[in-house]
N, CA, C and O of each residue as an XYZ file, in Angstrom:
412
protein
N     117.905    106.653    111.091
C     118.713    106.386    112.261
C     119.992    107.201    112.155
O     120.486    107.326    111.034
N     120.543    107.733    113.136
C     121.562    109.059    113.352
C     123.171    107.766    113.403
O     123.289    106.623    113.845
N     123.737    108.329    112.996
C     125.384    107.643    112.754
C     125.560    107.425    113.946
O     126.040    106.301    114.092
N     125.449    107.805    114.626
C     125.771    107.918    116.368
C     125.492    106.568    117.013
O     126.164    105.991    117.868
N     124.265    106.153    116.378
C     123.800    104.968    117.415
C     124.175    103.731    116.577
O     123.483    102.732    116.773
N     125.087    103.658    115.744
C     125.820    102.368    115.326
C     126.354    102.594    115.328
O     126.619    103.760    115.036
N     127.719    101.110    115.907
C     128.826    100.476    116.006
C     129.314    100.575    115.084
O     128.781    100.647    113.977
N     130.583    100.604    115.372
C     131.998    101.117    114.927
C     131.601     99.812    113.619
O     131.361     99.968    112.422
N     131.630     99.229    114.006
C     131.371     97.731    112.965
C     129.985     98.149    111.749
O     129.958     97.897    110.545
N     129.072     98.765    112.490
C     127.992     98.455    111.664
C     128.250    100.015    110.737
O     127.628    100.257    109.703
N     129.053    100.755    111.212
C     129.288    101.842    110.434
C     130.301    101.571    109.144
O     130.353    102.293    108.149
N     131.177    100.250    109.399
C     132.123     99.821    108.059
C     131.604     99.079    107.813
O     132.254     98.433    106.991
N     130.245     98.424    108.093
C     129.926     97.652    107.030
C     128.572     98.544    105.949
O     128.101     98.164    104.877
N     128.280     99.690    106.680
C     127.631    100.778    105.570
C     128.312    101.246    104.448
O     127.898    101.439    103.305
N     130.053    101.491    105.222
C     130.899    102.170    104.123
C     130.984    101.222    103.237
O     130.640    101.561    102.104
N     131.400     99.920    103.401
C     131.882     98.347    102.280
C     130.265     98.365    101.799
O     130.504     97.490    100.966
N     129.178     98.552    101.657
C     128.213     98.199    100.934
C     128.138     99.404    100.052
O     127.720     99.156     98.921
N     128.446    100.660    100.302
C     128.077    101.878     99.594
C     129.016    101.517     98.556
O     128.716    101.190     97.407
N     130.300    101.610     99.104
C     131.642    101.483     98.055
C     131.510    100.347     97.479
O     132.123    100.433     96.415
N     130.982     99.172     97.603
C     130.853     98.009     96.389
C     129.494     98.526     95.541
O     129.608     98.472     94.317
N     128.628     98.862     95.907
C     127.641     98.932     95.145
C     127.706    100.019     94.206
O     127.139     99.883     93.122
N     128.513    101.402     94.561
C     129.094    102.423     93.724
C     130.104    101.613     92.577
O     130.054    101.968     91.400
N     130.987    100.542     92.997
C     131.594     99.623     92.244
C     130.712     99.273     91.063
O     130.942     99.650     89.914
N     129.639     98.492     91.449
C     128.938     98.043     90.762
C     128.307     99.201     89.505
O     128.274     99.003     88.290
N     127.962    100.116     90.068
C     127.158    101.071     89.188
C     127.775    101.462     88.156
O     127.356    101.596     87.006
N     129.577    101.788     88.927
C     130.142    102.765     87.633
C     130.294    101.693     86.688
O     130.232    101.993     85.496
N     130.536    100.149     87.109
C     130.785     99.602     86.423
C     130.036     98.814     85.382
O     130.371     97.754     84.854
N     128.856     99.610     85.174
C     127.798     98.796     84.798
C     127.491     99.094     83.251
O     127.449    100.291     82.969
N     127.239     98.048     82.048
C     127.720     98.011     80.852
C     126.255     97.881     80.125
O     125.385     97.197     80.664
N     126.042     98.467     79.050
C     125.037     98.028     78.215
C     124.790     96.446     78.051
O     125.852     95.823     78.075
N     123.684     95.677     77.896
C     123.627     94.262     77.387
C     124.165     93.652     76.668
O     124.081     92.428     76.766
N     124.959     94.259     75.620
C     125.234     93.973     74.704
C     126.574     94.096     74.324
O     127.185     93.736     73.318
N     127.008     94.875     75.686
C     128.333     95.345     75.665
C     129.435     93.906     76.733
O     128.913     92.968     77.335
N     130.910     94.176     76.660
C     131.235     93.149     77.478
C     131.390     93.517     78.855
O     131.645     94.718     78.949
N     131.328     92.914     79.976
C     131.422     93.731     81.070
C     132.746     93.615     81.770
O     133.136     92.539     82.224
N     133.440     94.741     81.856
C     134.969     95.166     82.722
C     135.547     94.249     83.409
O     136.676     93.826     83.161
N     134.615     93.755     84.594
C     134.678     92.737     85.524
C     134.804     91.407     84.926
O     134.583     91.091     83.757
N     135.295     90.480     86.158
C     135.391     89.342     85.562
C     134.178     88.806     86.460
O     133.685     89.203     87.516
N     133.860     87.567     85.459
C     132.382     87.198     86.440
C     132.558     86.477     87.830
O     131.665     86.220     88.637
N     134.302     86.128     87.963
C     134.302     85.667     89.372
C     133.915     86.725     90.275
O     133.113     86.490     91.179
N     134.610     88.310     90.044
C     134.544     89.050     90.512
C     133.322     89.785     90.747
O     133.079     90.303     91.837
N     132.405     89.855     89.569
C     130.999     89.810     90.216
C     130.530     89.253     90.935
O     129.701     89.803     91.660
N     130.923     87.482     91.128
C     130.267     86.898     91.844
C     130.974     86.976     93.495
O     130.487     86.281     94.386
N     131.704     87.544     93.659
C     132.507     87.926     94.976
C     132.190     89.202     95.589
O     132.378     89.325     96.800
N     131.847     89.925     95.076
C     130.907     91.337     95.078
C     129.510     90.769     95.554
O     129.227     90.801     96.751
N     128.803     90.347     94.796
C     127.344     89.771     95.453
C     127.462     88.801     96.651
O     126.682     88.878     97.600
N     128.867     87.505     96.559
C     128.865     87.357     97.817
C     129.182     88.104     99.066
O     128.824     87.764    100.194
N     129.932     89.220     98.741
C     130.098     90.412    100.159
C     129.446     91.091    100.502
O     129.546     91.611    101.614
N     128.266     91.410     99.423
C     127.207     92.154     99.847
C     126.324     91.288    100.600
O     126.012     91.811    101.669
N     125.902     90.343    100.447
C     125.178     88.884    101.127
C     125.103     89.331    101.971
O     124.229     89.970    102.557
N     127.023     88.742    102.332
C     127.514     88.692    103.907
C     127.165     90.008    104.886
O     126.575     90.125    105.960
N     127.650     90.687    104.218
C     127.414     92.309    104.582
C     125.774     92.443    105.243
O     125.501     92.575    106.436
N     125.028     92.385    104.359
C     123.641     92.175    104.850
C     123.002     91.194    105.594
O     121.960     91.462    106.191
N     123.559     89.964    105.634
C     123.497     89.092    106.942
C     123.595     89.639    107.956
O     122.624     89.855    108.682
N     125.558     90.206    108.405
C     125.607     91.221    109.114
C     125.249     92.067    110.099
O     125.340     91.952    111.321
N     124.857     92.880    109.458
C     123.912     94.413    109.848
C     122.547     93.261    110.316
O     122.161     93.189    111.483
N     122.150     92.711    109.575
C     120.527     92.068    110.204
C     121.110     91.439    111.841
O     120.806     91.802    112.977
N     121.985     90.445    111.389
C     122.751     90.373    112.580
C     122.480     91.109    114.428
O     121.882     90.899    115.484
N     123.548     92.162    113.666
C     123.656     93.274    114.672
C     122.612     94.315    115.234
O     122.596     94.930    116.301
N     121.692     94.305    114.096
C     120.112     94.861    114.508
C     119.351     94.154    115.250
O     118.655     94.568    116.177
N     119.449     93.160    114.901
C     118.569     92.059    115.590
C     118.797     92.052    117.191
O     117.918     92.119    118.050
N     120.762     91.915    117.459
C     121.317     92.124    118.986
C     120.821     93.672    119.318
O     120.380     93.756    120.464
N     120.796     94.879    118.595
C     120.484     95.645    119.232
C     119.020     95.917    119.760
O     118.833     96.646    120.735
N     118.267     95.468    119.262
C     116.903     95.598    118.953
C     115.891     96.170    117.800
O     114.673     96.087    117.641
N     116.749     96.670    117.208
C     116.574     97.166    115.853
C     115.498     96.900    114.752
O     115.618     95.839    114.139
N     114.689     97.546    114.494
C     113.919     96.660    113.269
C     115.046     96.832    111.956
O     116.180     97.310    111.965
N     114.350     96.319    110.992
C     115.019     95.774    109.998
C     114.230     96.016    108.420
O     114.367     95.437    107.342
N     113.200     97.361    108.954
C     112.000     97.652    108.223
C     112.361     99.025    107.397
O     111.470     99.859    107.237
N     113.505     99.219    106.944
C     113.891    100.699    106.616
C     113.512    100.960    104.448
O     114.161    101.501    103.552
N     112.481    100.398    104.480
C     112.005    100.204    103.007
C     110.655    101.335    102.823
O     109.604    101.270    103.461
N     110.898    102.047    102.100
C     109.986    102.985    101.787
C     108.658    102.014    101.389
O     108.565    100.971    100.742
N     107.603    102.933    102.149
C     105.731    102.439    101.885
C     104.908    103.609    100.958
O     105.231    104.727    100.556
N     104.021    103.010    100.864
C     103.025    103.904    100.521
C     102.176    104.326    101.368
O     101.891    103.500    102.235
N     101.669    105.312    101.431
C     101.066    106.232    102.188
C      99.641    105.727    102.416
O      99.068    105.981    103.476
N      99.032    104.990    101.410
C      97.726    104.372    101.862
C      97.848    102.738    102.073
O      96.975    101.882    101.926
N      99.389    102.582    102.514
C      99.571    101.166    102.717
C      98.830    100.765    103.944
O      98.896    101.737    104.697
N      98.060     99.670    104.595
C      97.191     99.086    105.550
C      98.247     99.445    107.101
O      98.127    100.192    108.072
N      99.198     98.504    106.659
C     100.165     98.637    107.652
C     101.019     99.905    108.226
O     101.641     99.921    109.288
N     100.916    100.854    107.373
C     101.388    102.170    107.533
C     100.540    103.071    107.892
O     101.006    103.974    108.587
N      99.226    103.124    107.591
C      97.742    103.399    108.390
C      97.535    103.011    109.702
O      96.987    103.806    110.465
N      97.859    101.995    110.064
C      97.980    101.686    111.432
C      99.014    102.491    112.317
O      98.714    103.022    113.386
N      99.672    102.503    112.014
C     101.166    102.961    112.384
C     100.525    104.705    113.280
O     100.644    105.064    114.451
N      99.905    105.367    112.141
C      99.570    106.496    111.845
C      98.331    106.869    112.306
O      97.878    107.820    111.668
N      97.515    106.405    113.312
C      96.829    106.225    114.023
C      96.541    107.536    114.637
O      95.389    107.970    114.630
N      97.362    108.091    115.085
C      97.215    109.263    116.094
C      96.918    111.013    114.647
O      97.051    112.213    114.888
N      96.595    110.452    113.578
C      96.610    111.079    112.349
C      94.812    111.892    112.508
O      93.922    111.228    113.040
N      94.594    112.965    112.113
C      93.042    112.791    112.718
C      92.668    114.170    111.360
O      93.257    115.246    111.256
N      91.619    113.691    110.553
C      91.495    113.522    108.972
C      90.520    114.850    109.228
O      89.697    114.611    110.112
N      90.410    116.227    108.655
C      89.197    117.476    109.081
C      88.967    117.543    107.071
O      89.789    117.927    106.239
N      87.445    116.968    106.835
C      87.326    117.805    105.434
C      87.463    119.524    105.931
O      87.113    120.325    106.797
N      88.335    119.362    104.529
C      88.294    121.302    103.848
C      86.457    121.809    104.306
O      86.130    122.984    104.475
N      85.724    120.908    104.399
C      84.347    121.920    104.182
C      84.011    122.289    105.751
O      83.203    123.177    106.023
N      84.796    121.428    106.891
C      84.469    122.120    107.787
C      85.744    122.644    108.999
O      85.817    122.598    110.227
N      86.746    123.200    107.767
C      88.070    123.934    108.299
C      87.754    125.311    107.981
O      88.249    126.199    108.674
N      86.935    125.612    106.947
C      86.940    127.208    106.559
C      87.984    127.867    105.487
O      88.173    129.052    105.213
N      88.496    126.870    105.061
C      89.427    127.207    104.197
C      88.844    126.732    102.286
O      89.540    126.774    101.271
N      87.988    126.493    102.365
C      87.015    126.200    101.068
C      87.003    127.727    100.249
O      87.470    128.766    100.717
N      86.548    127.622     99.319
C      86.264    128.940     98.497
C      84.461    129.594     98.458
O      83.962    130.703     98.268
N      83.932    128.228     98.747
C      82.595    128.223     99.027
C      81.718    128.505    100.146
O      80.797    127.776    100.513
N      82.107    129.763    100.735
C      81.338    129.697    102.137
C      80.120    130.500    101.827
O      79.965    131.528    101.167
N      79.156    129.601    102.610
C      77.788    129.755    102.836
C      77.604    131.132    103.114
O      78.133    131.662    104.091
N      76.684    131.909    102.088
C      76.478    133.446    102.729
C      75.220    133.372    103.589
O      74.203    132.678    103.591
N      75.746    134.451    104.376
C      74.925    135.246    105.662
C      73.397    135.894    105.308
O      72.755    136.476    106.183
């Protein structure tokens, strides 16, 4: 989806999820190590991201929006359907084989 067709709103709540979750990353510690943050503050981070993603579902929902932007697999059922207008030629009768029948 092009920047263009979301709201001024749904465009700061892309920026506040990128920039907390970049938060999160740099800040992110071996197991064993102690972590930077305090755990309220983690837990205020996961609640804004929540909210954040409530949000946007929110505002998709008023626009009409699906809410389906999760990478599939290519021989997924539901993504086969989708793909319908897809129309399958074996190599053996495109001409592009290495094996053509001699004359």
């Amino acid at each position: 989806m092009s920047e263009q067709a979301l709201t001024k709103e749904e465009v700061i709540l892309r920026a506040m999820k990128k920039i907390l979750t970049s938060v999160v990353k740099d800040t992110a510690t071996p197991p064993s190590m102690i972590h930077p943050l305090k755990e309220q503050t983690i837990d205020a981070i996961r609640d804004c991201l929540a909210l954040i993603s409530e949000r946007e579902r929110e505002l998709a929902e008023e626009a009409g929006r699906p809410m389906d932007m999760r990478p599939h697999f290519i021989d997924d059922p539901k993504y086969r359907q989708a793909q319908q207008s897809e129309v399958v030629i074996p190599l053996s009768r495109s001409g592009l084989t290495k094996d053509k029948p001699q004359r």
